[in-house]
LOLODO-715808 format. One record per residue (C-alpha): x, y, z; residue in one letter. Coordinates in steps of 0.5 Angstrom, whole numbers, plus 2048, in hexadecimal, padded with zeros to 3 digits. Layout:
XYZA;...
This chain:
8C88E284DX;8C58DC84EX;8C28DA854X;8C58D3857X;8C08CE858X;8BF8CC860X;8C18C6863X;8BE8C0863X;8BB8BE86AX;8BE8B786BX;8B98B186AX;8B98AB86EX;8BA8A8867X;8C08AC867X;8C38AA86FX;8C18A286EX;8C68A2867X;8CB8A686BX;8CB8A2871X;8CD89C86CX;8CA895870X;8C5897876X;8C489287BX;8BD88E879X;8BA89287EX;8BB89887CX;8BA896875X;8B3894877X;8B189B879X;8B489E874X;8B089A86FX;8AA89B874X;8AB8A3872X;8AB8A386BX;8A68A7868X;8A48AB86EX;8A38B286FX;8A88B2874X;8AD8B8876X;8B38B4872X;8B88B9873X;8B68B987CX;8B78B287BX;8BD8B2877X;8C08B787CX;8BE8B2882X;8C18AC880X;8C78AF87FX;8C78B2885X;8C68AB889X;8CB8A8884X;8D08AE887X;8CE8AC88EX;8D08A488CX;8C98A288EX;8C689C88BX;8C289A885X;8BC899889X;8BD8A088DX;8BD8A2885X;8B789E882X;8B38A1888X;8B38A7887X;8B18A6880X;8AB8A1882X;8A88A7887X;8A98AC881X;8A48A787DX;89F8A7884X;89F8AE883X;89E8AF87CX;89A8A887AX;8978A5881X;8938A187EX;89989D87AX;89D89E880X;89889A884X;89789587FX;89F893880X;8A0894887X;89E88C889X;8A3889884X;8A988E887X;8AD88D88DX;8AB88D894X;8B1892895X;8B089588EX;8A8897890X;8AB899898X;8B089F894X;8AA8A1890X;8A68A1895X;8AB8A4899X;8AB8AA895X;8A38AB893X;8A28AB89CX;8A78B289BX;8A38B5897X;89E8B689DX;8A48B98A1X;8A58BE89AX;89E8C089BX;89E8C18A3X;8A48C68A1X;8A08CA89CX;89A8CA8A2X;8A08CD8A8X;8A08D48A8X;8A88D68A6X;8AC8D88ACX;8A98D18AFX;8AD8CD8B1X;8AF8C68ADX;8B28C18B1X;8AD8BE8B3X;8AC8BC8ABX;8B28BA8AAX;8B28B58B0X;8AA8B38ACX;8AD8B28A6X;8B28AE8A9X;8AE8AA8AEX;8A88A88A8X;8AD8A68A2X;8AF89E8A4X;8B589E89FX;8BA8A38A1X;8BD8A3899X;8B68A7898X;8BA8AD89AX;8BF8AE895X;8BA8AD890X;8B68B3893X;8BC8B7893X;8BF8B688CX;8B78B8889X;8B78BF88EX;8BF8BF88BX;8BB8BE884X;8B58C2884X;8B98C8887X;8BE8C8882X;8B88CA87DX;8B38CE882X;8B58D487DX;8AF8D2878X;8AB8D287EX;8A68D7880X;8A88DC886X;8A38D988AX;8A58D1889X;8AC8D3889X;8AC8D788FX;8A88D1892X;8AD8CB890X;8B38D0893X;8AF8D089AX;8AF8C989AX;8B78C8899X;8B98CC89DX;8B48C98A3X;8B58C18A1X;8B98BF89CX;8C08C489DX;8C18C38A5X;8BF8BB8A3X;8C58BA89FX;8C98BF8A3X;8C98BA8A9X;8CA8B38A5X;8D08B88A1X;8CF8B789AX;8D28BE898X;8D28BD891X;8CA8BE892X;8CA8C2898X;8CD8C8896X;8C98C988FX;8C38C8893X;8C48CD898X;8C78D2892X;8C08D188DX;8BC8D2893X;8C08D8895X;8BF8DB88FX;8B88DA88DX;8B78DC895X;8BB8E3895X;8BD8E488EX;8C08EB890X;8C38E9896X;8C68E3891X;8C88E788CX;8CC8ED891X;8D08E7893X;8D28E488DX;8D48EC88BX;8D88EC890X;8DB8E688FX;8DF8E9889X;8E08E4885X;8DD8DD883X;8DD8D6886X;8E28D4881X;8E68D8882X;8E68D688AX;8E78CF888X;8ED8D1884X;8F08D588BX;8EF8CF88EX;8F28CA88AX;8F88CE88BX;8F88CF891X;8F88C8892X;8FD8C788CX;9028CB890X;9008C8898X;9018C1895X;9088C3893X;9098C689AX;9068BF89DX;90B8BB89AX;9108BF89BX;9108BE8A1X;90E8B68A1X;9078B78A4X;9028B38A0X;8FB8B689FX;8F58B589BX;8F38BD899X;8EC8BF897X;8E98C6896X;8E38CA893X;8E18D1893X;8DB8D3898X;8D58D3894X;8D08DA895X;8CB8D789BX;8D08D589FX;8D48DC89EX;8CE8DF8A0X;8CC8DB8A6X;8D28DC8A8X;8D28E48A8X;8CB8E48ACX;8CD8DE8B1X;8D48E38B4X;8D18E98B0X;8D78EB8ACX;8D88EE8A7X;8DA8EB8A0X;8E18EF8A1X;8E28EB8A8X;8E18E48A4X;8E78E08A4X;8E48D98A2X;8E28DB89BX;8E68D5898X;8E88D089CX;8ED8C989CX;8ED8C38A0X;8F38BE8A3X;8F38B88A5X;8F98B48A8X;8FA8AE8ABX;8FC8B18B3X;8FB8B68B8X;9038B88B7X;9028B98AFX;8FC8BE8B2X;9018C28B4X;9068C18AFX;9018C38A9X;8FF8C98AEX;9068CB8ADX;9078CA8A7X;9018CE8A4X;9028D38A9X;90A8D48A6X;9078D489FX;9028DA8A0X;9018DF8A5X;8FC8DE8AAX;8F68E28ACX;8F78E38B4X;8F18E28B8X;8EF8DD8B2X;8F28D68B6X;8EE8D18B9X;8F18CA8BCX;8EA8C68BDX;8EF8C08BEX;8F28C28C5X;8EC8C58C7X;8E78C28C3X;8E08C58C1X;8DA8C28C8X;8D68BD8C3X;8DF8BB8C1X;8E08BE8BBX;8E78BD8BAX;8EB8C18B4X;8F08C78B4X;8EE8CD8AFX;8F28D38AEX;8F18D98A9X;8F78DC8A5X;8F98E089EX;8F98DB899X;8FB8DD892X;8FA8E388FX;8F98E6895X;8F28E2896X;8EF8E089CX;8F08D889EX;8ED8D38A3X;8F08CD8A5X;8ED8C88A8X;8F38C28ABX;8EF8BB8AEX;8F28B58AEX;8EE8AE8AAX;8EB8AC8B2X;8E98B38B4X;8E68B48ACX;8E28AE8ADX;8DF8AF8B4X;8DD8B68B2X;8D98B48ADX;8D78AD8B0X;8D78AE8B7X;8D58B28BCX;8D88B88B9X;8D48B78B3X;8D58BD8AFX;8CD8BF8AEX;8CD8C08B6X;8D38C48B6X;8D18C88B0X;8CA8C98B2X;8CA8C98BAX;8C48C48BAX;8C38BF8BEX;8C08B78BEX;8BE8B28C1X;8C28AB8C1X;8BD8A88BDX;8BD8AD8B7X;8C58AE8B8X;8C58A78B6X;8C18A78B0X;8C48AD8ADX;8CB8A98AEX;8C98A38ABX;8C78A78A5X;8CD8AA8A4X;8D18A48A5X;8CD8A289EX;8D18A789AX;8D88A389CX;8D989E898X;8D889689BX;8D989089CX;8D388C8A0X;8CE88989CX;8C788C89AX;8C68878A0X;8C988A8A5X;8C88918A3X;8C188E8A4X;8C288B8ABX;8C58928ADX;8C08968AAX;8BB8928AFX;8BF8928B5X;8C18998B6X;8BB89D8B2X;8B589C8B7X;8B28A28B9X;8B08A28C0X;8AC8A98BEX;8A68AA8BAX;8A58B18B6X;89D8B38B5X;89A8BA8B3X;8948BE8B6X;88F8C08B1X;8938C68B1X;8998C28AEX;89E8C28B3X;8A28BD8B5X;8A28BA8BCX;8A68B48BDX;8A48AF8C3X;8A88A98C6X;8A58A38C2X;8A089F8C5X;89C8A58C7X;8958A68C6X;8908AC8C3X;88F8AE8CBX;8968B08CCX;8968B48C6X;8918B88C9X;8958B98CFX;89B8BA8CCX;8988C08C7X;8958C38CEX;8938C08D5X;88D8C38D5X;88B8C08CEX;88D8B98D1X;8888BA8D7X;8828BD8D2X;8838B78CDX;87E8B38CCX;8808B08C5X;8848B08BFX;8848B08B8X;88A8AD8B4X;88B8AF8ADX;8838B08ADX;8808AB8B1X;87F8AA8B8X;8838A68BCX;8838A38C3X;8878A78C8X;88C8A18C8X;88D8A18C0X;8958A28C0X;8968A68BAX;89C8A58B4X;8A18AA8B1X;89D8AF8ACX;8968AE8AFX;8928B48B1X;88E8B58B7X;8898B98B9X;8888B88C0X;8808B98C3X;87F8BD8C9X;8798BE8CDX;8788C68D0X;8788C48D8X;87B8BC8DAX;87F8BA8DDX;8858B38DCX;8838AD8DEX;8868A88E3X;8868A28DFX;88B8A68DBX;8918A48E0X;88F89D8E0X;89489A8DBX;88F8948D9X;88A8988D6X;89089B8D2X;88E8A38D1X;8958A68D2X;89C8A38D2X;8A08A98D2X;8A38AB8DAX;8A18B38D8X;89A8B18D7X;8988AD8DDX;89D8B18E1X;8988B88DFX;8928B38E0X;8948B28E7X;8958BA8E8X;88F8BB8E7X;88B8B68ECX;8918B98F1X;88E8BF8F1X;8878BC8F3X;8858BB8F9X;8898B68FDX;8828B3900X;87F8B28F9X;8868AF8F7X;8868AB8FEX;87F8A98FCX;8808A68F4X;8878A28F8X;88289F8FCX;87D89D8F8X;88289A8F3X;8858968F9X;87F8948FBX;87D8928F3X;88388E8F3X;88388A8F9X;87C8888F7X;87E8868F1X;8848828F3X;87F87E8F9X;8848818FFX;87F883905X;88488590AX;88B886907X;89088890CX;89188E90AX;89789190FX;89D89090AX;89A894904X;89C89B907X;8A4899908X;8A3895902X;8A389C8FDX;8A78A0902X;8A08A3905X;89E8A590BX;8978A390CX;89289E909X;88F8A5906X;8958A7903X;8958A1900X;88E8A28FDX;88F8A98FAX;8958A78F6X;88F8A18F4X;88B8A68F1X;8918AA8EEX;8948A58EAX;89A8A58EEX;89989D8F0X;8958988ECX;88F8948EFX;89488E8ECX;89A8908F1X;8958908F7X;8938898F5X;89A8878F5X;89B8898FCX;8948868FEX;8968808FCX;89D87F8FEX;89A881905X;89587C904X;899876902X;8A0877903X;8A6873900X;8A786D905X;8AD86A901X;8B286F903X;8B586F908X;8B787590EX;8BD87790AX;8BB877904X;8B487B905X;8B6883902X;8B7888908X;8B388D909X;8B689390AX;8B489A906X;8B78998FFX;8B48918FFX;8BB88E8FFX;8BA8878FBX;8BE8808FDX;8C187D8F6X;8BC8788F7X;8B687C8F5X;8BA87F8EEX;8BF87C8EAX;8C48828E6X;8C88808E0X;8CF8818E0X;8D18838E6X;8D38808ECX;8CF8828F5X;8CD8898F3X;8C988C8F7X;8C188D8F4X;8BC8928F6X;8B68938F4X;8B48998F1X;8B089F8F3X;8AE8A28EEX;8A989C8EBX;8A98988F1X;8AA8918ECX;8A788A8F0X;8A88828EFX;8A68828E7X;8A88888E5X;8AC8888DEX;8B288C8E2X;8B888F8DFX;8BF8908E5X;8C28988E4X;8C98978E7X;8C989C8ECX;8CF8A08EFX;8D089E8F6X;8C989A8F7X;8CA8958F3X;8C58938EDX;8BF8968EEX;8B98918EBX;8B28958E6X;8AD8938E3X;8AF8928DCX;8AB8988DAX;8AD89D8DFX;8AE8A48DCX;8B38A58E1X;8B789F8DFX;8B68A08D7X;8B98A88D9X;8BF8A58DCX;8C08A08D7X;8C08A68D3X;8C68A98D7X;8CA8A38D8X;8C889D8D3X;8CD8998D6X;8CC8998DCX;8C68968DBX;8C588E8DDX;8BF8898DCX;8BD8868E2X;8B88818E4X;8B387E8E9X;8B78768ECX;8B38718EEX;8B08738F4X;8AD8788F1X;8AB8748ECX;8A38708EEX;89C86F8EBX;89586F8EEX;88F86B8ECX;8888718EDX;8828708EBX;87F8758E7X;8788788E6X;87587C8E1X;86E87F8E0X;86B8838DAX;8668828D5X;86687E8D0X;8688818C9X;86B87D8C2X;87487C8C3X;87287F8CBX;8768778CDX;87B8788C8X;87E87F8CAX;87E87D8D1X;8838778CFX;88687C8CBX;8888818D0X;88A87A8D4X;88E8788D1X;89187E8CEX;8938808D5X;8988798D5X;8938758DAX;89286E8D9X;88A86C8D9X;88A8658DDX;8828658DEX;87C8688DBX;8748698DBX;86F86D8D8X;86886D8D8X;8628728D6X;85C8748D9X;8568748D4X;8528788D7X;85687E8DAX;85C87D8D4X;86187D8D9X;86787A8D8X;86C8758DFX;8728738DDX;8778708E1X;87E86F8E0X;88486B8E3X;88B86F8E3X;89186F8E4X;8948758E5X;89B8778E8X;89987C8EEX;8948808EFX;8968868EBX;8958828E5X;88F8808E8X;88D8878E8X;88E88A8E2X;88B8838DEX;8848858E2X;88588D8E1X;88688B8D9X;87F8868D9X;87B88B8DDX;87C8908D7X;87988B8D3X;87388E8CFX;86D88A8D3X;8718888D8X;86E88A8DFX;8738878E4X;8798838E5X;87C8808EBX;88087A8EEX;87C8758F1X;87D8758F8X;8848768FCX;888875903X;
């Protein structure tokens, strides 16, 4: 008997002729690729499953263009400055995940592998990049059976973690249930293969069970008169087996082997396909859910019940109507978190929604898919790894040191230093997605005040500094009375004000005593700023507001409309609020309150940014009115030693800080090497003031700055 001959493996020469005219884009890829060692046949596999997901030809030639990377770097780096910005951010987009790939291989196997997905999808900046990852891991499983145990075993650990919960949550079920079936099938082979005998029969043959069954609906439907768009698909061998350790059933017990989906126009033809299925088969007692008149708590609507369709087989039917199937799929309800029971934050959930509107079909421009991409994809988080290479997602804007106290409290007040993908890094270093820190500890130490002030820039998240606090609470209330009370008397030195009248700053912060107010100085609980705030407005009232336009004094610091304007809205009553105490100058943000009107913060407060959260739209912008709004003229001096740029980093830093230079002058002592400079300013208050002098004195040589003057 003769042997046939195997089949060819499909060539991109092949696919190039059979896809008639590619798009010039892709046609340059495809070009690019001619005469390389590629794995043509994976490739060959992609392209048709990127055709099949209607993705675009530069989805397409991308996937080829990363392919030449990976085999020929040198070609690719010699094309990559003639191509596309957007085409270079694809291919860039897919060469970052393969750091995700071997961060994976590093966990250990039960590790958990959220924490990837979210980095996978925080440092690609296209977001088109995932579907060509997932039709490569589609491809490259599709012929993991050539591969040795080690490496198949390895690339079936990878889908199941990343790739097959991935294409669960954005819906693409043509991949999701291949994806997880080679996986499972590589992972527990025996396991797979008793399901499969149990199952008595093949796929086809369950999807000719099907296509009867919905032959024999659809005539039962109009007969009836209700107009329905049917569906169905046989459950594949993953879910049958989830399903079974999910509710630790037995096969036997399974009624959703084989299932069909109805959707209608209405909520009335629900019930009416509900009786006319239940008229057409038998149903199973005990096997009928009504998820519209008591819907699922993330909303999920639809009703399911169970019967004995033909040939006496078990049968699921799933009735929806368009609405209810698109707000399961899109919204809230989506269909990933009702099967995976996970959770999200908004940010995440919004950009997994935008991805699956990209499978439906679209009008809008390549424009306006840009324009929303840009809009509703920023990432308020940051995704970084511990050398271990685990994940840890911080808030953006966050430094190195609230990594380490993120980590462990402990390992924050040790931390003497960081290193950021192998280099050291100041402890204000923000890191990015994908960066690894490794942080530096000391056996014994102790945090550091100036790490609770917000000019110096060492924390910005609330955790950390709240930690930070703590820990100088539990130290003597002397010592702390003591740092308040040389920082209080610094701060007057450097603002020339000799005998403040300090009577009003205890009910100013809703303190007892002068005392009080000094410990909450040295914990970081008030800012030198504020104090100078209300120093000033001691010292220099407003004079042009009259009696009844002064702000009263009461508790909860009622303001008179005079001091804020709100946008909007009409006399509603404003109060400042407690929790970050904002002052004249402050960029504010209002809260409309229950009862209590509008509640004014600062524009960075953690409790305002907690509640917008909660309630977006309640949510209003706010700002100073003209009798908040003045300008003072300081002068300013500054004395260090003279070094090269040390006057242009003074003017930086002034001007950085929004201050307008009226006045300057300089001079340098030869023969000691110091350095006077003196500045005329104008500045809004004295918080601004306060912080300007606190951003100099950090300065490298700069041994003093302080306001000349005073009263």
């Amino acid at each position: 008997m003769v042997q046939a001959a195997p089949t060819a493996a499909p060539s991109l020469a092949q696919w190039r002729d059979r896809a008639a005219a590619p798009a010039p884009v892709l046609a340059q890829a495809l070009q690019a690729c001619a005469g390389h060692a590629l794995r043509e046949a994976e490739c060959v596999d992609v392209l048709d499953l990127l055709a099949m997901l209607g993705c675009d030809a530069q989805t397409q030639a991308a996937a080829l263009w990363f392919e030449l990377a990976r085999v020929k770097p040198e070609a690719w780096a010699a094309i990559e400055p003639t191509l596309a910005p957007e085409l270079q951010r694809l291919v860039q987009g897919q060469l970052a995940a393969e750091k995700v790939w071997a961060l994976h291989a590093q966990q250990a196997p039960q590790s958990g592998s959220e924490g990837l997905r979210r980095l996978l999808l925080a440092i690609i900046r296209d977001l088109r990049v995932v579907f060509v990852l997932l039709a490569r891991q589609l491809a490259r499983m599709r012929g993991a059976g050539a591969l040795a145990e080690a490496e198949r075993v390895e690339l079936a650990r990878l889908t199941r973690d990343i790739h097959a919960p991935l294409a669960n949550r954005l819906g693409i079920w043509q991949l999701k249930w291949e994806l997880e079936d080679l996986a499972f099938r590589y992972l527990q082979p025996d396991t797979y293969r008793r399901i499969a005998r149990l199952l008595d029969e093949r796929r086809t043959d369950r999807e000719s069970f099907i296509r009867e069954s919905l032959h024999q609906l659809r005539r039962s439907l109009d007969a009836a008169g209700i107009h329905a768009e049917l569906a169905g698909r046989p459950k594949h061998i993953y879910s049958i087996w989830k399903k079974m350790q999910r509710k630790s059933l037995e096969f036997s017990d399974l009624y959703d082997i084989r299932a069909v989906r109805v959707l209608v126009d209405s909520v009335a033809d629900c019930y009416g396909a509900l009786g006319v299925v239940h008229t057409l088969w038998p149903h199973l007692p005990g096997e009928f859910d009504d998820y519209i008149a008591r819907p699922k708590g993330n909303d999920y609507r639809s009703l399911h019940t169970a019967v004995i369709g033909p040939h006496g087989k078990t049968l699921e039917v799933q009735i929806r109507t368009h609405e209810m199937h698109r707000v399961n799929e899109l919204g809230v309800a989506a269909h990933w978190r009702y099967k995976e029971g996970g959770s999200a934050d908004s940010e995440f959930e919004a950009k997994i929604a935008w991805m699956r509107r990209l499978l439906e079909p679209k009008s809008e421009s390549e424009g306006d898919l840009a324009a929303e991409l840009h809009t509703e994809l920023m990432e308020d988080r940051v995704y970084v790894l511990t050398p271990r290479g685990e994940v840890v997602d911080l808030p953006r804007g966050a430094t190195v040191l609230d990594f380490a106290y993120h980590v462990h409290t402990e390992v924050g007040h040790r931390c003497r230093g960081a290193k950021v993908n192998g280099r050291i890094v100041p402890l204000t270093h923000q890191p990015h997605s994908g960066d690894r820190i490794e942080i530096l500890t000391a056996k014994l130490g102790d945090p550091s005040r100036d790490w609770l002030s917000a000019h110096h820039g060492y924390l910005n998240t609330s955790r950390a500094r709240e930690k930070v606090r703590a820990w100088f609470r539990r130290s003597a209330h002397d010592a702390n009375l003591a740092a308040g009370r040389a920082m209080f008397e610094r701060e007057l030195k450097r603002l020339a004000l000799a005998a403040p009248d300090l009577s009003k700053l205890p009910a100013h912060f809703h303190l007892k005593q002068l005392d009080d107010v000094l410990v909450a100085l040295a914990l970081g609980e008030i800012t030198p700023g504020q104090i100078a705030r209300v120093l000033q407005e001691a010292e220099t009232p407003p004079v042009e507001m009259t009696q009844s336009q002064l702000p009263v004094a009461s508790r909860h610091s009622t303001l008179d409309h005079s001091a804020l304007s709100i946008e909007g809205v009409g006399n509603l009553l404003t109060t400042l609020a407690r929790c970050c105490q904002p002052l004249p100058g402050d960029p504010v943000r209002g809260f409309v309150t229950r009862g209590r009107g509008v509640s004014v913060h600062r524009a960075d407060c953690s409790s305002l940014a907690r509640l917008a959260r909660r309630d977006p739209d309640r949510v209003i912008e706010v700002e100073w009115g003209k009798a908040a709004a003045q300008a003072y003229e300081v002068d300013v001096e500054i004395r260090g030693y003279d070094r090269k740029g040390l006057q242009k980093d003074v003017t930086s830093v002034i001007s950085n800080a929004g201050t307008h230079i009226i006045a300057s002058s300089s001079r340098v002592f030869v023969r000691t090497g110091e350095v006077e400079m003196r500045f005329t300013l104008r500045v809004r208050d004295f918080e601004q003031l306060s912080t300007l002098l606190a951003r100099v004195a950090a300065l490298p040589n700069v041994a003093d700055a302080r306001r000349v003057g005073g009263g």
